[in-house]
Structures are given as structure tokens and as C-alpha cells.
C-alpha positions as CSV (number, residue, x, y, z in Angstrom):
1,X,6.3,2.4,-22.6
2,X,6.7,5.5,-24.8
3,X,10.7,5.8,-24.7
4,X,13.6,4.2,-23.0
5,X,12.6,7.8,-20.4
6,X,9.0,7.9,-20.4
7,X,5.7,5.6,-19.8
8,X,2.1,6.3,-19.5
9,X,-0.7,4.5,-17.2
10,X,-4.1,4.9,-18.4
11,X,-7.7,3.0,-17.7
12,X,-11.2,3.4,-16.7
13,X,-10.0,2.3,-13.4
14,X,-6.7,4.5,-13.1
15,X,-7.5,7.2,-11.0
16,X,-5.5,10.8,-10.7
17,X,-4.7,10.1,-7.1
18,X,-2.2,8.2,-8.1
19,X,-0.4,11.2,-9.8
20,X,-1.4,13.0,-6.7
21,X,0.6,10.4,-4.6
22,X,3.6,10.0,-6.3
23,X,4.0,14.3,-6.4
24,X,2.8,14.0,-2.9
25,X,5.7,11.8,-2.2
26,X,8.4,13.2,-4.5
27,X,7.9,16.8,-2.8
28,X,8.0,15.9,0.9
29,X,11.1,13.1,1.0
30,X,13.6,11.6,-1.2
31,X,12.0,8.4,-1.3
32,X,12.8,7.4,-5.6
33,X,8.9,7.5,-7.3
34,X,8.6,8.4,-10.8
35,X,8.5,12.0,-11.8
36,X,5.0,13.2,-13.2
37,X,5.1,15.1,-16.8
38,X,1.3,15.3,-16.6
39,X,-2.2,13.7,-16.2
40,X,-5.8,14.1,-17.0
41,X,-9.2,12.7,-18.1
42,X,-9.9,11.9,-21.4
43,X,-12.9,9.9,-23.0
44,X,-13.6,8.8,-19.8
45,X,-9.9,7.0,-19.5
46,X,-7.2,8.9,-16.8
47,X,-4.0,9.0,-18.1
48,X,-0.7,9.4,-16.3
49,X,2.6,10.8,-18.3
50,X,5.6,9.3,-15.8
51,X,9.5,8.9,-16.1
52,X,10.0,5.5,-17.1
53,X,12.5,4.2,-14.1
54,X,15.1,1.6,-15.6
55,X,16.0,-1.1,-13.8
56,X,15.3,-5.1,-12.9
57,X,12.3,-5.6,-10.8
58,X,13.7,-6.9,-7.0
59,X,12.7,-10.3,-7.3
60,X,14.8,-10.8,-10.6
61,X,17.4,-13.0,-9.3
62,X,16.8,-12.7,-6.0
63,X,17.8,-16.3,-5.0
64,X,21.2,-16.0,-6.3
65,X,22.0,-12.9,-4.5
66,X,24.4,-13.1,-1.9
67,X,22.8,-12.6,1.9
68,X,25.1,-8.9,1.6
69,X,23.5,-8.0,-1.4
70,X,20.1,-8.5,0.0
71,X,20.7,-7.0,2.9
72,X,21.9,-3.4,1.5
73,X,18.5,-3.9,-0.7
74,X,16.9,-4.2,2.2
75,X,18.5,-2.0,4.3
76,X,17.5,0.5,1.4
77,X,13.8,-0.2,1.3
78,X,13.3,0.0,5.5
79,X,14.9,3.1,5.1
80,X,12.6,4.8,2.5
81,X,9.9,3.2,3.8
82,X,10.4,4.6,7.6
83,X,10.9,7.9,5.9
84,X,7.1,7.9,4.2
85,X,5.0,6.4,7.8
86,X,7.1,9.6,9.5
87,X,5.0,11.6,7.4
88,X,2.1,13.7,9.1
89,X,-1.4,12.9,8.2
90,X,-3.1,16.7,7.4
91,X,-5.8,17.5,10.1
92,X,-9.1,16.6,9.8
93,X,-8.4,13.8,7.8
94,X,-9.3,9.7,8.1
95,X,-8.9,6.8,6.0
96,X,-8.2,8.4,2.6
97,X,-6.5,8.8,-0.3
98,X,-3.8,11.5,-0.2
99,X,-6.3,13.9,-1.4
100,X,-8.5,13.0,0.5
101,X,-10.6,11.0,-1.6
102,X,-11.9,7.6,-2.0
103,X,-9.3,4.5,-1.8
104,X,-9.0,1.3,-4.5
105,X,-8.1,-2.1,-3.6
106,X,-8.1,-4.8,-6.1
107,X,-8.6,-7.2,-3.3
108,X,-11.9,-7.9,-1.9
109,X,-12.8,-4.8,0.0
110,X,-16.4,-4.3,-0.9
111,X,-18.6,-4.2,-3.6
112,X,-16.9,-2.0,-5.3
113,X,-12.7,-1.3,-6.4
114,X,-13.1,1.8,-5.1
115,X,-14.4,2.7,-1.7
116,X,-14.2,5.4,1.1
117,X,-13.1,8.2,2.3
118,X,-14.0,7.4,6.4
119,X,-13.9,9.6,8.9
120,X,-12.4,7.7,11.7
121,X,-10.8,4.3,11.2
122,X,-14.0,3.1,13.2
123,X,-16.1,3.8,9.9
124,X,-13.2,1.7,8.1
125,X,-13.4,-1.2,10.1
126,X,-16.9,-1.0,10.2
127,X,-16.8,-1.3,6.5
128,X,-14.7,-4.0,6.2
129,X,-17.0,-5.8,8.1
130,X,-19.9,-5.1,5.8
131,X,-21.3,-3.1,8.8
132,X,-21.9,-5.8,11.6
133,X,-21.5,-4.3,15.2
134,X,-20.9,-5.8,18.6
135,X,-23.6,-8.0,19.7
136,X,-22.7,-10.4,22.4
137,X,-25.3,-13.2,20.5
138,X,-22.4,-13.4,17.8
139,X,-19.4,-16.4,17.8
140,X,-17.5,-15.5,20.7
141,X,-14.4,-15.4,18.2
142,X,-16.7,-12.8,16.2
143,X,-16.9,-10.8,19.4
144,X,-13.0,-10.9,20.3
145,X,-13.1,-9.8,16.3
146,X,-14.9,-6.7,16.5
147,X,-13.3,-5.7,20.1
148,X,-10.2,-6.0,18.9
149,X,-10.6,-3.5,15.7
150,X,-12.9,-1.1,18.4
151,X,-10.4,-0.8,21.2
152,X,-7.1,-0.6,19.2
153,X,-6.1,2.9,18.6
154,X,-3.7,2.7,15.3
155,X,-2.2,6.0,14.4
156,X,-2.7,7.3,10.6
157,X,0.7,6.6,8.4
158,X,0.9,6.9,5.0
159,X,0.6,3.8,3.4
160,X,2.0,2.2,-0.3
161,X,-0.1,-0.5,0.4
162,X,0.7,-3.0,-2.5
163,X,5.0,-3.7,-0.9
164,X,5.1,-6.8,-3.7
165,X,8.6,-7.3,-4.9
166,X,6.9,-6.7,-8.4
167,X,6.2,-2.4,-7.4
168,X,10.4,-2.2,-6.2
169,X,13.0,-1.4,-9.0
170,X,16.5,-2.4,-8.1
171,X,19.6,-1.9,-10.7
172,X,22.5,-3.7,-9.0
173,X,23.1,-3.7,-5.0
174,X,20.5,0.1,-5.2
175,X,17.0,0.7,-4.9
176,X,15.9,2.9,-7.3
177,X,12.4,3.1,-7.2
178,X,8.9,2.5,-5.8
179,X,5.8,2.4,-8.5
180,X,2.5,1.5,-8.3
181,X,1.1,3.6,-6.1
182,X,-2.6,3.2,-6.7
183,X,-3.5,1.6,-3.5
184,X,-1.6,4.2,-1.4
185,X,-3.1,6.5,1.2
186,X,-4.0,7.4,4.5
187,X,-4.4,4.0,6.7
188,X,-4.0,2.5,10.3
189,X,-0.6,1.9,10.9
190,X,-1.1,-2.2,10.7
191,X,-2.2,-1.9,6.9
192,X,1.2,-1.9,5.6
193,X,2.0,-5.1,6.9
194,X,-1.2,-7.2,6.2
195,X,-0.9,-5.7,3.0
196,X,2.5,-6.9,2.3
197,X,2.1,-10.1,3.9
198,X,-1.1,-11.0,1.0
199,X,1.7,-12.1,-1.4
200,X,0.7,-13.6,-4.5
201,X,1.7,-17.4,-5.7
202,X,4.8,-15.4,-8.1
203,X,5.5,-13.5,-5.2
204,X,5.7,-16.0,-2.4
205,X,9.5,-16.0,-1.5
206,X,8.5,-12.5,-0.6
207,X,6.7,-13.5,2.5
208,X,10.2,-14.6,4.3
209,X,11.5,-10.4,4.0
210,X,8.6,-8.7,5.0
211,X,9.5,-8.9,8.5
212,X,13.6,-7.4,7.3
213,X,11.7,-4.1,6.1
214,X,8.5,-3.6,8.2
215,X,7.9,-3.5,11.7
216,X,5.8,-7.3,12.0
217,X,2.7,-7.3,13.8
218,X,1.2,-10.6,14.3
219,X,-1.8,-9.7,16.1
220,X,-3.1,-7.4,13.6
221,X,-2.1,-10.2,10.3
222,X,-4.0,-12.7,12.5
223,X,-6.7,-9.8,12.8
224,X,-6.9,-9.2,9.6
225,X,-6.8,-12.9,8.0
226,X,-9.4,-13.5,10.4
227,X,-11.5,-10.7,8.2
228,X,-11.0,-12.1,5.1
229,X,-11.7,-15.5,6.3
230,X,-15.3,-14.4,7.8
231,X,-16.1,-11.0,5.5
């Protein structure tokens, strides 16, 4: 934190997609992100100059707030975050990062933080399961698996990806930001859900609003914990 206006993210494992997202966001709907002053390499670090959003992190409080206050905050997040998945992927374009580029997960994606771009969310799935492919000598549970991520055709919506109540900035009864953006990018349309739903232990009277704010899909969270249970 620089000044009570301005803060700067930096690592070896920041990446400049991350400015790339929130511009990306900022310039095609009114959705609150931090404006970007700047950001570059440097010694091998990435460094992103951002407006510094005041405000109380949403989970501050949040069992003492009325049922009318949550609900406007709410309210609030559905609506920005309806606004960013009616966002059109451009053509030619898969699993990705806004630019394009490769994707970062600190959960266990890979071998690797950073991973990707696909071409089709085949590829993706494929990945996530280390490469394995329909054989019918595998688990018949495998098999329903690997079906079920082959024959599904999930659209491409922009995705936050990380919907903790630690990344949404509140002051009062208003939403006024969404930061971290560092997992964001091109996804199926389930991802934003399963995402959300992986709440952590500080974060686990999260896991009762999800469904206030996203559309739920309990096929593709059983899906996908079935992935991380077997991958």
C-alpha cells in the first residue's frame, strides 16, 4: 500500500494479465475493478501500479448484518457478475487468459501454477485429467467421468475465478469493488461456480451465498469434486 489512493502487486509469480484483465474489464462494463496507473517487468518481478479501493472486505461483519443488508450486497454482486459472463469471448479463442495466454491457479491444476492456453475445452479437460482418455477397461464411475466432461457443451464466459468473500470490497450496504483478478479468464461456463464453491476454512460461511449470486450447478460441482478427488 503506497497511499491511502494507490497500491502495487508485484512477484515472480504476478503476471501482466492481470493488468490486462482488470483494463479489459474496466473498458467493456461498469463492473468496480481497480484502475491501472501502469505495469511492467522488472528484475524479473511484474509489477502492477493500481488504485487502492477503500473499503471493508465482505466478510467483515457479515453475521451481524441484517438479512436486507445482505441481500442489496448480494443483489449487487449477481448483478456485476451477470454483466461480466454476458461478455463475448473474441473468435478463435479457447480456454485462456484474456489475452490469450496461459492461465494460473494456485490450486492443484498441474504441475505447474501456470498452465494453458487450449484450444477447445476438450484439451482443458483433457488436462485436468492428466491426459487419460475413454477406455471402457477403466472404473465404470471413471468412465461416466470422462463422458460427462466429453459430451457437455459449456459455452466460453469470462470468468473471475477466485469469488472468495476476501477478493469483494463492500463500504456500507455498496459493493465497491472486485480485486484479484489473477485467476480470471476465458473458461466453461461451470468454472465460476466450482471455483466459488472451493471456499477456504476463513471463508466457509461463504459456501451458504454462493448459490444467492451464481446460477448453482450441481452436476458440474459433483463433476468437478469428483476430479479432484481422482486427479
Amino acid at each position: 500500500m503506497l497511499t491511502d489512493k494507490i497500491c502495487v502487486k508485484y512477484g515472480s509469480r504476478i503476471n501482466l494479465s492481470e493488468a490486462s484483465t482488470m483494463r479489459f474489464i474496466a473498458e467493456n462494463t461498469d463492473i468496480p475493478v481497480p484502475k491501472i496507473f501502469c505495469s511492467f517487468i522488472h528484475s524479473g518481478r511484474t509489477y502492477i501500479v493500481m488504485e487502492r479501493i477503500t473499503g471493508d472486505i465482505i466478510g467483515n461483519g457479515w453475521v451481524r448484518r441484517s438479512e436486507e443488508s445482505k441481500a442489496k450486497l448480494l443483489g449487487q454482486l449477481k448483478e456485476n457478475i451477470t454483466k461480466m459472463r454476458e461478455l463475448q469471448p473474441p473468435e478463435n479463442i479457447g480456454v485462456a487468459s484474456v489475452d490469450g495466454g496461459t492461465l494460473f491457479d494456485c490450486r492443484d491444476l498441474g504441475p505447474t501454477l501456470r498452465f494453458g492456453p487450449f484450444d477447445t475445452t476438450q484439451d482443458f479437460h483433457r488436462y485436468l485429467r492428466r491426459g487419460m482418455e475413454f477406455d471402457s477397461s477403466l472404473d465404470l464411475d471413471v468412465q461416466d467421468f470422462i463422458n460427462q466432461q466429453n459430451n457437455n457443451k459449456w459455452p466460453l464466459k469470462f470468468t473471475h475465478g477466485d469469488l472468495s468473500s476476501l477478493n469483494i470490497i463492500v463500504r456500507g450496504d455498496t459493493l465497491v469493488g472486485l480485486i484479484d483478478w489473477e485467476t480470471a479468464g476465458w473458461y466453461p461456463s461451470y468454472w465460476e461456480y466450482t471455483t466459488a464453491c472451493q471456499v477456504n476454512p476463513q471463508n466457509s460461511f461463504w459456501a451458504n451465498e454462493i448459490d444467492k449470486f451464481l446460477q448453482p450447478m450441481p452436476e458440474e460441482l459433483a463433476m468437478d469434486q469428483f476430479r479432484q478427488t481422482h486427479f
